[in-house]
N, C-alpha and C positions, 0 to 999 in steps of 0.2 A: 664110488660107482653106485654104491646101493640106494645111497641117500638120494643123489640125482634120479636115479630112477623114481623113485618114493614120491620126488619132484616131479618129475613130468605126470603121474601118474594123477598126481592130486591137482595140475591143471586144468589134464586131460578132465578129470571128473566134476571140477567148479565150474571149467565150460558149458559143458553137459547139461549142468545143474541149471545155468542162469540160463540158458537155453529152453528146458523144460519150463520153468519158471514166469518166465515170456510168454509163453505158450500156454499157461494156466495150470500146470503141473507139477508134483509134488511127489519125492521117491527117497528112499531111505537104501532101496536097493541095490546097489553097484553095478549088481546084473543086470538091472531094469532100465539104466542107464545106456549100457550099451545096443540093449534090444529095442530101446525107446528111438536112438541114432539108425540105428539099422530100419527100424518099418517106416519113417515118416522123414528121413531126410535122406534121397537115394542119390543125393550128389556124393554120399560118400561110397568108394568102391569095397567091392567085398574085403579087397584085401585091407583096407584102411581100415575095417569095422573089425578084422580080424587081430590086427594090429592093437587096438584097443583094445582085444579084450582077453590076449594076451599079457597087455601092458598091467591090465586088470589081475592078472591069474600070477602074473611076477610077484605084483605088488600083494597081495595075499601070500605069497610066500614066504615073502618077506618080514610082513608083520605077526605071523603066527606061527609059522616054521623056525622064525630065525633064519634065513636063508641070505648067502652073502653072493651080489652079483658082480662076474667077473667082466674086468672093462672089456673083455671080448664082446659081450652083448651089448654095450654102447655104443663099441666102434659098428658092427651091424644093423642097430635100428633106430640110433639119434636120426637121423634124417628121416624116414619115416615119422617119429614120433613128432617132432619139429614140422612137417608138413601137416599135420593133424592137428595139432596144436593152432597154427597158422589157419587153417582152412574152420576150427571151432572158433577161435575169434575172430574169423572175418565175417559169421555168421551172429554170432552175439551182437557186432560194431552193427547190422544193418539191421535187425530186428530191435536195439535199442534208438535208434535214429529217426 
């Protein structure tokens, strides 16, 4: 479960990135990432940005805590995650087109 999360986390953020990228943009910051989705693309909903950046603050957990996630929180937010994921590449697919 930890690793998948680790997974969607680092799509969630290559998304983001090739997004920014497109865009003329350049960020090392992970937070900057999320606040970069939040002021300039408001097709995503608060909660979908919240979602990220939570997924963000797991995945920090993760990697410096040692922090082990219980499939409990899979079973509650893959679909989320998966519709964010979905909705960053369909936005990549059209800005590279």
């Amino acid at each position: 479960t930890t690793l998948i999360v680790e997974g969607y986390y680092d799509i969630v953020k290559e998304l983001i990135i090739a997004i920014m990228s497109v865009n003329g943009f350049k960020t090392t910051s992970h937070e900057l990432l999320v606040g970069y989705l939040a002021e300039f693309y408001k097709e995503f909903s608060s909660a979908e940005i919240i979602t990220i950046a939570q997924l963000r603050k797991t995945r920090n957990d993760i990697s410096y805590r040692g922090t082990m996630i219980k499939p409990e929180y899979l079973n509650r937010k893959r679909e989320d995650i998966l519709n964010v994921i979905a909705k960053l590449k369909e936005i990549v697919v059209k800005k590279i087109s």
